[in-house]
N, C-alpha and C positions, 0 to 999 in steps of 0.2 A: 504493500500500500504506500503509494507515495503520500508524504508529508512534506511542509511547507513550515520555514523559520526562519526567524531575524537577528543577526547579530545585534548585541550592544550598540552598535555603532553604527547598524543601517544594515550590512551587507545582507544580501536576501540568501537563503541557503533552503535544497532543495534536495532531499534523501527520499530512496528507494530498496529498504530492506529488501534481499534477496535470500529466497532458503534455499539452502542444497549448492551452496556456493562456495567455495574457497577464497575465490576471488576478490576484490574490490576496489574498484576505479574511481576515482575522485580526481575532478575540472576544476578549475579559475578561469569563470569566463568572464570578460571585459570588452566594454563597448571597444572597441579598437580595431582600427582596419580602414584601408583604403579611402572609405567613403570620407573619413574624418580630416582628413589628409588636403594640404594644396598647396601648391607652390613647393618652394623646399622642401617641406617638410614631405615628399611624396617616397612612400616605400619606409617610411621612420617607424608605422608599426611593425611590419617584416622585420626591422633591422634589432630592433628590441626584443621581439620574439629571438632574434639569435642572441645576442648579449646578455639575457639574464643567466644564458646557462656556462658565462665565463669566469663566472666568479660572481662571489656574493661578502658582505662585508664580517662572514667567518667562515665562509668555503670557497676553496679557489676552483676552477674548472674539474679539475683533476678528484677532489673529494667530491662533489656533483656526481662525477660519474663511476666512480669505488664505491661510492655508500648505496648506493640505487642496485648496482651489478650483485653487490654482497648478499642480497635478498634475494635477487632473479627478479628485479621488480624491473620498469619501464618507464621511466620521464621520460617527457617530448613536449611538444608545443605544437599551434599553427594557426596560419593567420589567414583569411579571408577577407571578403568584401570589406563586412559589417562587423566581423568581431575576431578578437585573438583568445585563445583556448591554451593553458597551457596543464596538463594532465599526467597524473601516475597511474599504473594498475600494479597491485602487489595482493601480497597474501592477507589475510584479515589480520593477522597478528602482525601485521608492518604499518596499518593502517598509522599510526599515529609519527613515523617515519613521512609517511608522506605527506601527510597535514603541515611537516614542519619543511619539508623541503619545498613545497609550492608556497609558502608563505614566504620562505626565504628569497625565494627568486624571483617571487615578482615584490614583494616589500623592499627588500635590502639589497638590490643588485651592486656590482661595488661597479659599473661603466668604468672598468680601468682604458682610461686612453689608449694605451699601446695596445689592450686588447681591442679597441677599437679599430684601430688601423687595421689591424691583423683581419677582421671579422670582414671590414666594409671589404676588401679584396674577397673573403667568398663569397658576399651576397652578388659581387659583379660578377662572378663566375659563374654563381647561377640566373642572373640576369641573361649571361652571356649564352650558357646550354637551353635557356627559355627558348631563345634567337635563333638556335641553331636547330630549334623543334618544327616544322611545320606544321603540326599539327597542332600544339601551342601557338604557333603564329597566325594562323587562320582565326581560331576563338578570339585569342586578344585582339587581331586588327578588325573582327567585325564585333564586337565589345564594343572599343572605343569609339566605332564610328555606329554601333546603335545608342549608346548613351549618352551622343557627342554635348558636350556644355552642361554635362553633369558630372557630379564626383564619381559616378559607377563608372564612367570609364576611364579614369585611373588605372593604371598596372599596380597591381599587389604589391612587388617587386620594387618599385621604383624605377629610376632609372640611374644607369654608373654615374652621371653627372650629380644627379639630388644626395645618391649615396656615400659618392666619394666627401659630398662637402659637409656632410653631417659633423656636428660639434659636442659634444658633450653637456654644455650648456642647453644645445637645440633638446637633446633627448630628454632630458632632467623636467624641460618646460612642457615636453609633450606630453610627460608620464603625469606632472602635475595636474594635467586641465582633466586625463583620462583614465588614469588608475587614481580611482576616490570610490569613496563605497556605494556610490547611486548607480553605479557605473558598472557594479562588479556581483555578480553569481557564483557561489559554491553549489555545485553537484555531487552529489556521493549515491552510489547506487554498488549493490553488492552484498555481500557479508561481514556486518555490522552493527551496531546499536547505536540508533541517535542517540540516545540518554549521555553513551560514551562518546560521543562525536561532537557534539556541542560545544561542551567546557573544552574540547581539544582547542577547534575552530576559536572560539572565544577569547581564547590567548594565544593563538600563535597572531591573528587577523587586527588584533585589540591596534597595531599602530597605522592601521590604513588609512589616508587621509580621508577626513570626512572630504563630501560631497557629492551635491546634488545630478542627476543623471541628465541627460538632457536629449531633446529629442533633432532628429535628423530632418533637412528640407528633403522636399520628395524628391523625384529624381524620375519622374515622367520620361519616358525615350522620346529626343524628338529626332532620331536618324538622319541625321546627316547625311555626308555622300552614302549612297545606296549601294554602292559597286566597287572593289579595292582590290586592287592585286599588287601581291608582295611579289618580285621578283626573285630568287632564291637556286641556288642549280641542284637540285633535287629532281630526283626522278619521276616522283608523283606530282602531279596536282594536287593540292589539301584545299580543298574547300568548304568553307561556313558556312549556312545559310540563317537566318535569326529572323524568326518570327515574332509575335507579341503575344504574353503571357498573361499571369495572372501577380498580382500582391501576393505575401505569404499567407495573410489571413485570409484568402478570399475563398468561398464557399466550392467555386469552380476549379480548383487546383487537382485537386482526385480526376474529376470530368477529364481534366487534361494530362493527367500520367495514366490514365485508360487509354485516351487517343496516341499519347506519345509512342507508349508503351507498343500498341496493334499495327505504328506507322511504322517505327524504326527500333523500338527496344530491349527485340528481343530475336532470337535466333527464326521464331515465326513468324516471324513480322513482313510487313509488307515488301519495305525498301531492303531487310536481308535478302528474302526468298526470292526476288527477280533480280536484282540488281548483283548479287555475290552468287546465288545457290543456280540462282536459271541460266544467266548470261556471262557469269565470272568476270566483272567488268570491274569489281572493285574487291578488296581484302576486306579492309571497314568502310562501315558503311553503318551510322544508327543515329538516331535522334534522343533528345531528352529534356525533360523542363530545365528550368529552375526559376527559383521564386527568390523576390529581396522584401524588404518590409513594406514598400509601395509601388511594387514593379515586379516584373514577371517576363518571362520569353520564353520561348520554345525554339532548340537549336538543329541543326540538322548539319553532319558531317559527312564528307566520304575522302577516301585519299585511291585514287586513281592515275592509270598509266595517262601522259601525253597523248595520248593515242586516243585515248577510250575516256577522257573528262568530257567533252563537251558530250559524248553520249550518256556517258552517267548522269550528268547536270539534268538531260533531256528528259530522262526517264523519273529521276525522281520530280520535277516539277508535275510533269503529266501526272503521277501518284499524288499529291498532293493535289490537283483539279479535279481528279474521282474522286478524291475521298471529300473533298469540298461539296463536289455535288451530289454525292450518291451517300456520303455516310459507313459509317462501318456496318459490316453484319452482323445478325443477332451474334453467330458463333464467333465472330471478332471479338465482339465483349464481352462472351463469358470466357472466353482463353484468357482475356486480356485481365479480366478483374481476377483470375483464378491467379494467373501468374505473379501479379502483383502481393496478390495474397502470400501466396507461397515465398516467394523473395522477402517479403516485408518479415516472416514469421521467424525464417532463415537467417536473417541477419538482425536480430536481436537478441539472439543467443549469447548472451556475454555481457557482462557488467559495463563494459566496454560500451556497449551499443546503448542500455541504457539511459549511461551517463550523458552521453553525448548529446540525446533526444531530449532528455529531461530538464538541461542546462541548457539547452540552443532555444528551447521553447520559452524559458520563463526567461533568458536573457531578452530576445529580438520581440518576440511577443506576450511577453507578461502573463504567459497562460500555463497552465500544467499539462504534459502528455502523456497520454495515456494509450496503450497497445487497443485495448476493445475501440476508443474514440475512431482510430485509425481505421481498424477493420469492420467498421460501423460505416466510416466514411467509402470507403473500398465499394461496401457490398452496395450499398445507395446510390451508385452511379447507374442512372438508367440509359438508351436510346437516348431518353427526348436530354436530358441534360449534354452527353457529349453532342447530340446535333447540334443542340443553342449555342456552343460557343464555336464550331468549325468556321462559320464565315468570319468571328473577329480573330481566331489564330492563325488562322491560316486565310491570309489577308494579303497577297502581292502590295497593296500599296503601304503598307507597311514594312517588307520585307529589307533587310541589308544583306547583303554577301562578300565576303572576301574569301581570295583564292589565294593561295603562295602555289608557285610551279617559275619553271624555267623560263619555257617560250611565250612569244609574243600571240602565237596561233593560238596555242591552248586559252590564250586571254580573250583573242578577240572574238572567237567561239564560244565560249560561256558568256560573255556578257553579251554578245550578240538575241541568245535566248534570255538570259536573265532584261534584257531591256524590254524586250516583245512581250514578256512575261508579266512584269511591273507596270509598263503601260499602257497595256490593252485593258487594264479594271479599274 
């Protein structure tokens, strides 16, 4: 049974007793991420998710990582859009090891400069292997150009320029405005006793700076250029396509991980079974939501030879006008809600998955979640709901696409259809 509590001091905390568990995983989730981010400071959360775990002001990197190993336990961190996570799973009898090492690292980091130096060259490294991903480069160039003149399209990452100039000073003030207790969720789910967890929490969390939480401007897509090819000497075409979604609260998000799910999400899916399984035209090839706190989309991938993108592009557009006009089948949507069911059930197995659900929920949405809620929401996706939202997801004049490939052909072929495509509706 999930339960709900408040530290002394504001921070909201959120346990989920597990039986039959060894386990237990416990988050420090914090408003922090991209969205909060502009100008300089772009990639400062990423860059803090790595430096808490270089030292703290009585562990140096090296104890961080001997006292975690010594258990067989697991710290990590990560950062996203909207918020940064930073998480242990260990044995129930280490619980109170972990309480005091996530307190320590993100309370008392010691931001030793030279470890800063040191740090910003890997974050440019993996800025750098981001760059050399096509398949990363496709997502993030049709991102920033669907959520152009908004913080969502930000890079997580930053860029080598924001990150190299980062300061010391800079970091101190960003942790200031965004690590305060309005700002910050404790998760624990697992094998445990809140009665014991509490008075843990209570004292290791007692010096977190007060403050109040605050809320984000929305961040409506208004897409920008529509069309973007990264040139890149890569063998494949990697191409994005980004539809319009839903908010995370929104009633219609299930409606649209059915549809996502029957288009592209899964091995029997529409754009697998013709596009990979009928015609061999691509390796991957799948779509999928995802949802922010006032925004939403729906993405579609495929990485394809030179030869065979503008066909691939051809074929999943035309899947995308059947399914616009005609709908899925009744047997679409019971595969489709079955499968999700079965996935969803499958990947909750673990204090792990849990925590994550239960803390992502009352951070971003102030709500509690719950496994039945889900599988409530699952089974109540009828026809008539996935039909009501087909013509606004799957919307040409809302659409953006970016493509990373080599040639000039492969570019002017795809957009050639993708313009016929966007301007004929």
């Amino acid at each position: 049974m999930i339960q709900q509590a408040r530290l002394t001091n504001g921070i909201r905390v959120i346990m989920e007793p597990m039986a039959n568990l060894r386990s237990v995983s416990m988050g420090v989730w914090v408003n922090a991420g991209s969205v909060y981010e502009s100008g300089a400071d772009a990639g400062i959360s990423h860059f803090i998710e790595h430096m808490v775990f270089k030292g703290t002001a009585r562990r140096t990197a090296a104890d961080i990582a001997a006292e975690m190993d010594a258990v067989g336990g697991n710290l990590n961190a990560f950062t996203a859009k909207e918020c940064t996570c930073f998480y242990a799973k260990v044995l129930d009898e280490h619980l109170p090891l972990a309480v005091d090492m996530l307190s320590d690292i993100t309370l008392h980091p010691a931001l030793d400069e030279g470890e800063m130096e040191k740090e910003k060259r890997v974050v440019i490294e993996e800025i750098l292997m981001s760059e050399d991903s096509p398949e990363d480069k496709a997502f993030e160039t049709a991102g920033a150009a669907y959520y152009a003149g908004t913080a969502l399209s930000s890079p997580i990452l930053g860029t080598p320029e924001t990150v190299s100039a980062f300061t010391r000073e800079q970091v101190l003030a960003y942790m200031g405005r965004r690590y305060v207790t309005g700002n910050m969720v404790i998760a624990c789910a697992g094998s445990f006793s809140p009665e014991k967890l509490l008075p843990l929490l209570e004292a290791a969390f007692a010096p977190c700076p007060q403050g109040a939480g605050d809320m984000l401007a929305e961040h409506e897509p208004r897409a920008g250029k529509r069309w973007l090819f990264v040139q890149k000497d890569t063998e494949q075409v990697n191409a994005c396509l980004m539809l319009p979604g839903f908010r995370m609260d929104s009633g219609e998000n299930m409606a649209l991980s059915v549809l996502s799910n029957a288009l592209g999400g899964s091995m029997s899916s529409r754009l697998f079974q013709k596009i990979r399984e009928e015609l061999g035209l691509a390796y991957s090839v799948y779509t999928y939501p995802m949802a922010y706190r006032d925004t939403g989309a729906i993405c579609l991938y495929f990485g394809s030879g030179e030869k065979q993108a503008q066909k691939t592009m051809e074929l999943a557009l035309k899947e995308l006008d059947r399914l616009r006009a005609e709908g899925l089948s009744e047997a679409e949507l019971i595969r489709s809600r079955a499968q999700l069911k079965g996935s969803f059930l499958l990947g909750m197995e673990g204090s792990g998955a849990h925590m994550n659900a239960i803390g992502k929920r009352l951070l971003l949405q102030n709500k509690e979640f719950t496994i039945e809620d889900t599988l409530s929401a699952i089974e109540c996706v009828t026809m008539e709901k996935v039909n009501d939202i087909l013509c606004r997801v799957l919307s040409p004049r809302r659409a953006v696409c970016a493509a990373v490939g080599r040639t000039r052909g492969a570019q002017k072929g795809i957009k050639s259809l993708l313009d016929d495509w966007m301007g004929r509706r």
